[in-house]
Backbone as XML, in Angstrom:
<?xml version="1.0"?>
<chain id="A" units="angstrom">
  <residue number="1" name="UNK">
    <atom name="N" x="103.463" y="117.738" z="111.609"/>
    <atom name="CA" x="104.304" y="116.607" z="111.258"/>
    <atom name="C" x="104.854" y="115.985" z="112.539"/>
  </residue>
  <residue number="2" name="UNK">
    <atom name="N" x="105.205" y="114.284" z="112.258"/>
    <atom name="CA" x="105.468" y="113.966" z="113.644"/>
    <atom name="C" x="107.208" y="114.317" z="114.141"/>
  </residue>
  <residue number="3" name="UNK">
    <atom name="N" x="107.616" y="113.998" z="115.353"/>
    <atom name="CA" x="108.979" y="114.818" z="115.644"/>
    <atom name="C" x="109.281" y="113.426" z="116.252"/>
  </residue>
  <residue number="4" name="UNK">
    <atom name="N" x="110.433" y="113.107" z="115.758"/>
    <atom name="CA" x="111.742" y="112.139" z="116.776"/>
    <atom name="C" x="112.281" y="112.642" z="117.261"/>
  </residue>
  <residue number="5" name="UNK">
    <atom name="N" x="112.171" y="112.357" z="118.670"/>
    <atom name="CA" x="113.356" y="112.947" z="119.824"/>
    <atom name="C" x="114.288" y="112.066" z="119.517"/>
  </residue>
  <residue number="6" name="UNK">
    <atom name="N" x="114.476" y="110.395" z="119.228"/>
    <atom name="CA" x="115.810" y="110.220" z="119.556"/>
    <atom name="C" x="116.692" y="110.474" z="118.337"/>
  </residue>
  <residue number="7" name="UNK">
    <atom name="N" x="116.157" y="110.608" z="116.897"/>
    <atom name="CA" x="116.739" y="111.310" z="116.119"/>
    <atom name="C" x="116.989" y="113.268" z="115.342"/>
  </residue>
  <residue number="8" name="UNK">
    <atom name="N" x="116.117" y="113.670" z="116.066"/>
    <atom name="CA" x="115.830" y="115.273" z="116.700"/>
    <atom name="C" x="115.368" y="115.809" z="114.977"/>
  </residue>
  <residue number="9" name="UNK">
    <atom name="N" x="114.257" y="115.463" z="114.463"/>
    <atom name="CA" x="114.471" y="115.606" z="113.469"/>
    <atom name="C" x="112.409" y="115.112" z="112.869"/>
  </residue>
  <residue number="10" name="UNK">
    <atom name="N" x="111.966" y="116.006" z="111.740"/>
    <atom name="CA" x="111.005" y="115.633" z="111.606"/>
    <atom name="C" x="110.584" y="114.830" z="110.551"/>
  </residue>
  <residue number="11" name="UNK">
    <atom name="N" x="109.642" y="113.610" z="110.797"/>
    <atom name="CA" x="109.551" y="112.461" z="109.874"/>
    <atom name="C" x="108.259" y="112.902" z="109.268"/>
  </residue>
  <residue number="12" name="UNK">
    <atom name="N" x="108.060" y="112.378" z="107.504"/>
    <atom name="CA" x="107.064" y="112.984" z="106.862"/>
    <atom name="C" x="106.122" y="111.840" z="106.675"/>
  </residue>
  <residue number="13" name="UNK">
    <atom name="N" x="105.944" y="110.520" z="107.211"/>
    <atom name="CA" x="105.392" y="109.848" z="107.585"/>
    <atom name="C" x="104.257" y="109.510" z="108.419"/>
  </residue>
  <residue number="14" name="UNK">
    <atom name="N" x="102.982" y="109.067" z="107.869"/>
    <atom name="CA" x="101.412" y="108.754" z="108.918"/>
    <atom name="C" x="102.174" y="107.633" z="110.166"/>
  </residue>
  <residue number="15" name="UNK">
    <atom name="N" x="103.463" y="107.579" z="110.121"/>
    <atom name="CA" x="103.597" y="105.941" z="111.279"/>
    <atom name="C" x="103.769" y="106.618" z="112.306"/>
  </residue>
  <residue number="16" name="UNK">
    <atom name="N" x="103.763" y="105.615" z="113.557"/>
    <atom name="CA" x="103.796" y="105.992" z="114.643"/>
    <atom name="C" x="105.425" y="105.832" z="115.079"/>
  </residue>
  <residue number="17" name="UNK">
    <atom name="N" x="106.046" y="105.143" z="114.400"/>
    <atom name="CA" x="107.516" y="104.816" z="114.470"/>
    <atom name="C" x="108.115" y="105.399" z="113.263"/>
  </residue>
  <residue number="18" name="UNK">
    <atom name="N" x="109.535" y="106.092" z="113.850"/>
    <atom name="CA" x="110.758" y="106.457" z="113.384"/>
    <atom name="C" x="111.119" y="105.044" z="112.200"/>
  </residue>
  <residue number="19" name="UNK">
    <atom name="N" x="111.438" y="105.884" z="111.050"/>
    <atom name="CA" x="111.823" y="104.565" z="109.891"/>
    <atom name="C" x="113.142" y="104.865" z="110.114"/>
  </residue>
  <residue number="20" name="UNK">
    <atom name="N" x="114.168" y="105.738" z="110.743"/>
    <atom name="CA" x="115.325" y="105.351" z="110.583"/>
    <atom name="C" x="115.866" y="104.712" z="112.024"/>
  </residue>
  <residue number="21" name="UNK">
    <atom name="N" x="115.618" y="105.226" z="113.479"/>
    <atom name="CA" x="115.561" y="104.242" z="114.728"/>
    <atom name="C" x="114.138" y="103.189" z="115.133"/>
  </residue>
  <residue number="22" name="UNK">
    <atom name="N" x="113.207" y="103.702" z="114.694"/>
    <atom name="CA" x="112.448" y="102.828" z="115.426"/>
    <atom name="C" x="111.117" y="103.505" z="116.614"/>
  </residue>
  <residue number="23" name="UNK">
    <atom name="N" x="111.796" y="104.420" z="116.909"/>
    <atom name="CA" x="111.958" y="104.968" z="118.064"/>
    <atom name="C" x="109.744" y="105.734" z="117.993"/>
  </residue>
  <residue number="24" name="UNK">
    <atom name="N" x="109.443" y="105.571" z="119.169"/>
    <atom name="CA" x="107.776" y="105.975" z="119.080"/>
    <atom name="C" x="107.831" y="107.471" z="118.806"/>
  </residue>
  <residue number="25" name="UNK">
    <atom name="N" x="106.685" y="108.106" z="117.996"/>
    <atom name="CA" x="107.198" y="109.488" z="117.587"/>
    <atom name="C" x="106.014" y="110.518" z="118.218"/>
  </residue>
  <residue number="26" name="UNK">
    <atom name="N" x="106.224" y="111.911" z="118.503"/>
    <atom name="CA" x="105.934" y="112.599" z="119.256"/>
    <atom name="C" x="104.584" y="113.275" z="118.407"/>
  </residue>
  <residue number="27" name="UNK">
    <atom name="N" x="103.443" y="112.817" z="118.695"/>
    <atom name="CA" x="102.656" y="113.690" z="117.778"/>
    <atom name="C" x="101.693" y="114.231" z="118.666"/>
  </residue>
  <residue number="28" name="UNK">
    <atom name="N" x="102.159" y="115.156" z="119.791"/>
    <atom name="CA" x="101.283" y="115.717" z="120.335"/>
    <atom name="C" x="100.993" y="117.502" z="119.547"/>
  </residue>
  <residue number="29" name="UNK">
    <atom name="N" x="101.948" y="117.698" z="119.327"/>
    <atom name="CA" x="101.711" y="118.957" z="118.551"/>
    <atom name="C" x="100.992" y="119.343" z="117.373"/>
  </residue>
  <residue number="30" name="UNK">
    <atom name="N" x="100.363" y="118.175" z="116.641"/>
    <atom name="CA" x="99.909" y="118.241" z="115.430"/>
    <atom name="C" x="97.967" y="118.825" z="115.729"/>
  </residue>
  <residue number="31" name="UNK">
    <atom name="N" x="97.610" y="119.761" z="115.007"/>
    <atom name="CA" x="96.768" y="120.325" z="115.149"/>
    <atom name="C" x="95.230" y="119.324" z="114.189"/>
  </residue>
  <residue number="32" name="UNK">
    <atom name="N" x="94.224" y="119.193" z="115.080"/>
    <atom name="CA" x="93.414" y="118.990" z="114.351"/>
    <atom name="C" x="92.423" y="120.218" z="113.548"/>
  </residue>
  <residue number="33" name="UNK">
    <atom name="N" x="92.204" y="119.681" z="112.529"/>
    <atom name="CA" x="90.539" y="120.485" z="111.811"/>
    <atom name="C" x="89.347" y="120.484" z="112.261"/>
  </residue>
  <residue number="34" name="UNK">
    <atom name="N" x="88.591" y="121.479" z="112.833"/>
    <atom name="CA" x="87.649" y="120.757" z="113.068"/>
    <atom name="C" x="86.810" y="121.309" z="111.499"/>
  </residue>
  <residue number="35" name="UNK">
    <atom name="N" x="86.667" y="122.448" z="111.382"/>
    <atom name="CA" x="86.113" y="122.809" z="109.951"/>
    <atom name="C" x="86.072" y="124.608" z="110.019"/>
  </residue>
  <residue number="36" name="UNK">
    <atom name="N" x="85.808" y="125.350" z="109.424"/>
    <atom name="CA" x="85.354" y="126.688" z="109.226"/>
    <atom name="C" x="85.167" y="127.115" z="110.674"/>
  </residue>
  <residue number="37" name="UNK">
    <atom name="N" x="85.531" y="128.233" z="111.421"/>
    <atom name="CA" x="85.284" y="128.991" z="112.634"/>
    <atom name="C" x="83.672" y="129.642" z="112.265"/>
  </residue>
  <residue number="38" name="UNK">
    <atom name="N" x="82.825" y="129.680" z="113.460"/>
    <atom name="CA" x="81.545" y="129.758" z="113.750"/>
    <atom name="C" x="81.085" y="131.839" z="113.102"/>
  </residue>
  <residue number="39" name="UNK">
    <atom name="N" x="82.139" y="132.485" z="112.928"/>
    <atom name="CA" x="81.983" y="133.833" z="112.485"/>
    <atom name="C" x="82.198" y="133.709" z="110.585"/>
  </residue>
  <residue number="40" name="UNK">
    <atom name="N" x="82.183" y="132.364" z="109.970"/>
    <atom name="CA" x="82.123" y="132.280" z="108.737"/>
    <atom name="C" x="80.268" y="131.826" z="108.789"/>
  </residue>
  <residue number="41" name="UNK">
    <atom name="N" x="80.104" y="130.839" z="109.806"/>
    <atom name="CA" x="78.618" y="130.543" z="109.170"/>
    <atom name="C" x="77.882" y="131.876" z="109.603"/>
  </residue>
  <residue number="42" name="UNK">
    <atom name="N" x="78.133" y="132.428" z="110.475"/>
    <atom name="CA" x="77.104" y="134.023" z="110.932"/>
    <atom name="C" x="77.626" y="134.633" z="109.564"/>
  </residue>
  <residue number="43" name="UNK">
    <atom name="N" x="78.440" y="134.856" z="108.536"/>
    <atom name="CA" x="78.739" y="135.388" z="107.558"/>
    <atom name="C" x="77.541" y="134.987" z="106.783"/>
  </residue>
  <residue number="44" name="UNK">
    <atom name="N" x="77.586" y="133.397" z="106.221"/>
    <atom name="CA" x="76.851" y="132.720" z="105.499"/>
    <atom name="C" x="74.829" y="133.286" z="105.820"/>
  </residue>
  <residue number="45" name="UNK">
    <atom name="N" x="74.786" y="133.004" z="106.854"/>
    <atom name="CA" x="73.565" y="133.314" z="106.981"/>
    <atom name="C" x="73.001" y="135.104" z="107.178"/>
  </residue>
  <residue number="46" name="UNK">
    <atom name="N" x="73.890" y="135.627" z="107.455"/>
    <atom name="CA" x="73.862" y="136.957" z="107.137"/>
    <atom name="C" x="73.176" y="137.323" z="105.319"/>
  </residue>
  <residue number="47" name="UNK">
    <atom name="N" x="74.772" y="136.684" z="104.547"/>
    <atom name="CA" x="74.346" y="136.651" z="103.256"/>
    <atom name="C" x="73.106" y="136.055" z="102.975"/>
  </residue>
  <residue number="48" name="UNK">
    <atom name="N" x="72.716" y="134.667" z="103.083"/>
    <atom name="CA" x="71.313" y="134.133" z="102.827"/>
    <atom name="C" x="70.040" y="135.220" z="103.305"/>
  </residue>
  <residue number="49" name="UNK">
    <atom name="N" x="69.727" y="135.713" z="104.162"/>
    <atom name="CA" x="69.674" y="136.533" z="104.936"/>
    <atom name="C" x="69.176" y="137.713" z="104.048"/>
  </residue>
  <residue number="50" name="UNK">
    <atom name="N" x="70.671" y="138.285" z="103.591"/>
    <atom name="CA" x="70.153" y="139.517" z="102.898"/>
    <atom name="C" x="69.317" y="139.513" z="100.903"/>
  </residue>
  <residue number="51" name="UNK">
    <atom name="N" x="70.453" y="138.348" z="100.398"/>
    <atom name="CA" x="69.548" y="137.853" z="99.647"/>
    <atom name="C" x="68.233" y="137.807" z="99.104"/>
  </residue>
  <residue number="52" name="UNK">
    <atom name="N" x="67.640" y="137.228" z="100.307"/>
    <atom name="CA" x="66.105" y="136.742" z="100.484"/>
    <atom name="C" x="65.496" y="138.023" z="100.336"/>
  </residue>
  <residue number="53" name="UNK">
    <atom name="N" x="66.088" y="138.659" z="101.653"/>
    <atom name="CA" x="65.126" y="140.325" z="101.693"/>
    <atom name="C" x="65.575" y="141.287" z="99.868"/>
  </residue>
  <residue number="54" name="UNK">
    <atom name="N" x="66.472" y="140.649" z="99.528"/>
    <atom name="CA" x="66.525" y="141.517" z="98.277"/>
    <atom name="C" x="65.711" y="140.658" z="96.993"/>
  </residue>
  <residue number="55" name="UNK">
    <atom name="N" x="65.519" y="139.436" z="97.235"/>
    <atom name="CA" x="64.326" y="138.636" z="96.527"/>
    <atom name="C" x="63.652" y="139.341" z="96.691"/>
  </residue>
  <residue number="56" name="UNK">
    <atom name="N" x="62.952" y="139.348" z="97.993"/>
    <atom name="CA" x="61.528" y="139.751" z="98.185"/>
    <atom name="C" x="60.881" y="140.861" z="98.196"/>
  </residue>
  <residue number="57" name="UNK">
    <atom name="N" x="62.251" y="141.950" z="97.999"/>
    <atom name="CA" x="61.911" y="143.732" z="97.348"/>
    <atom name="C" x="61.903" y="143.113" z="95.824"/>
  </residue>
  <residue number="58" name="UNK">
    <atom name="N" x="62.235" y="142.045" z="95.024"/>
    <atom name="CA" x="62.279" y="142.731" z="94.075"/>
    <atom name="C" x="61.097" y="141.850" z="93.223"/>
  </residue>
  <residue number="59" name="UNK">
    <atom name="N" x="60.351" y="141.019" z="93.919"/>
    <atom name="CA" x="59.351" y="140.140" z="93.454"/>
    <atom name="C" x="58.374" y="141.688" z="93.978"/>
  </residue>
  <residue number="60" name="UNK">
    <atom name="N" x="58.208" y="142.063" z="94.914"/>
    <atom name="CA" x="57.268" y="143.085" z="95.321"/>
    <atom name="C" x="57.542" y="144.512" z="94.235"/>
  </residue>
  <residue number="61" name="UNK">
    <atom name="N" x="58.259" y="144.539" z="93.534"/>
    <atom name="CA" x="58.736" y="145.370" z="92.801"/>
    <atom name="C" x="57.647" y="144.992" z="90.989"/>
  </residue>
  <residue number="62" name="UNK">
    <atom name="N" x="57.842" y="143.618" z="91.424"/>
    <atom name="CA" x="57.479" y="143.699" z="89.818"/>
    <atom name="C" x="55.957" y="143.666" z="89.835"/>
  </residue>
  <residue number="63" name="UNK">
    <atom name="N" x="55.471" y="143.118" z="90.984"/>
    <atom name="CA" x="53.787" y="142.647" z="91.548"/>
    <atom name="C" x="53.193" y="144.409" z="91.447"/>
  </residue>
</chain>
């Protein structure tokens, strides 16, 4: 959320200005998303991964 220094106080507002001074507001602290950390997709493809090999015991299973 953004922070007014000259009113010391946090505004719940997308503006770049304070609605009660005016005043330009501090949004260096606000964190971006970028999406999911890179040890969820090694998860994902792990699973796909094991899946497949358990497809393919169990198609060889019925053959």
């Amino acid at each position: 959320m953004p922070w007014c220094d000259t009113c010391d106080k946090q505004i719940e507002t997308a503006e770049k200005e304070c609605n009660d001074c005016g005043a330009e507001l501090d949004t260096s602290d606000q964190v971006a998303v970028d999406g999911p950390p890179w040890h969820f997709w090694v998860l994902i493809a792990a699973l796909v991964a094991y899946l497949v090999w358990r497809a393919v015991v169990f198609i060889a299973s019925i053959v």
